[in-house]
C-alpha positions in Angstrom: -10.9 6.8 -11.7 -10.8 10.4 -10.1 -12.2 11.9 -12.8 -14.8 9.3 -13.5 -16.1 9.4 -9.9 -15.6 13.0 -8.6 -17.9 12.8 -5.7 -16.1 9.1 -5.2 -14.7 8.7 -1.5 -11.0 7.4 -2.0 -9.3 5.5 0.7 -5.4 4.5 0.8 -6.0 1.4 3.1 -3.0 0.3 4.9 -0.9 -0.9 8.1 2.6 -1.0 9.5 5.3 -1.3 7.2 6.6 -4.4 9.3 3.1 -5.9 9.3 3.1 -6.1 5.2 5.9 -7.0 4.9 6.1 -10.0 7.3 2.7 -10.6 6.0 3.8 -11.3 2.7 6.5 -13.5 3.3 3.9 -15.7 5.1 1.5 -16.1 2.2 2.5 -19.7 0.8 5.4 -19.6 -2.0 4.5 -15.3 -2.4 7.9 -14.4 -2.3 9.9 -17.3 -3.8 7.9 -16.5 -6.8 9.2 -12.9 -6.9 13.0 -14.2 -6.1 12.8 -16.4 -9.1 10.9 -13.7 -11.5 13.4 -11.2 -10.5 16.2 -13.0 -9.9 16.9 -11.8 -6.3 17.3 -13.0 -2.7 14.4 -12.8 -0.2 16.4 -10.0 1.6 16.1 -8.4 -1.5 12.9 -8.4 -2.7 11.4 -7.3 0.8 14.0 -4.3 -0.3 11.9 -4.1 -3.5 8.7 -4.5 -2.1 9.5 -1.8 0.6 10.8 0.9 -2.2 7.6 0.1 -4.1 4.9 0.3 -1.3 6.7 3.9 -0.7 6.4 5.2 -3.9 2.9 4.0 -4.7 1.9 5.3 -1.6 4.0 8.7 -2.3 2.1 8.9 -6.0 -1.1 8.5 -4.5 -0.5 11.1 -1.2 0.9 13.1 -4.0 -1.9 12.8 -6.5 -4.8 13.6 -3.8 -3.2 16.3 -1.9 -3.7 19.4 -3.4 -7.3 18.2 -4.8 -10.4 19.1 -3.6 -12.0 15.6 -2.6 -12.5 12.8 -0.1 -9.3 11.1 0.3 -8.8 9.0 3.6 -5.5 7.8 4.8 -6.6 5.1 6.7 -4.0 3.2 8.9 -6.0 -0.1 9.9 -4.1 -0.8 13.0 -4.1 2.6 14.5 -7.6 3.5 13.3 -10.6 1.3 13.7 -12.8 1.0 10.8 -15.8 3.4 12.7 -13.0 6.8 12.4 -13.9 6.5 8.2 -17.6 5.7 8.3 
């Protein structure tokens, strides 16, 4: 996408590990489904979840920050929508 949209503003949008996480254990039958696809407790897929939020986010902070373009790492509990627009 980077190199489709050079000019392209890209924001990594996100808020408190803790937040997600309980987040997603609130959202219906979420991570029931993911015990039963992966075959693991509840403590842990929120293991999984919490190694793969890092390294998306690591490969995307990685990918961005040497390159010379709009990339906003935007926290959306600490930072009101107004400090990206």
């Amino acid at each position: 996408m980077h190199n489709d949209y050079p000019n392209a503003y890209f924001i990594l949008q996100y808020r408190p590990l803790d937040h997600w996480i309980e987040s997603r254990l609130n959202h219906q039958d979420f991570a029931r489904r993911y015990q039963k696809a992966l075959k693991l407790t509840q403590e842990e897929v929120v293991e999984y979840w919490k190694k793969q939020r890092y390294d998306t986010q690591w490969k995307i902070r990685t990918y961005f920050e040497n390159r010379n373009v709009k990339f906003i790492d935007w926290n959306t509990e600490k930072q009101g929508i107004y400090t990206i627009i």
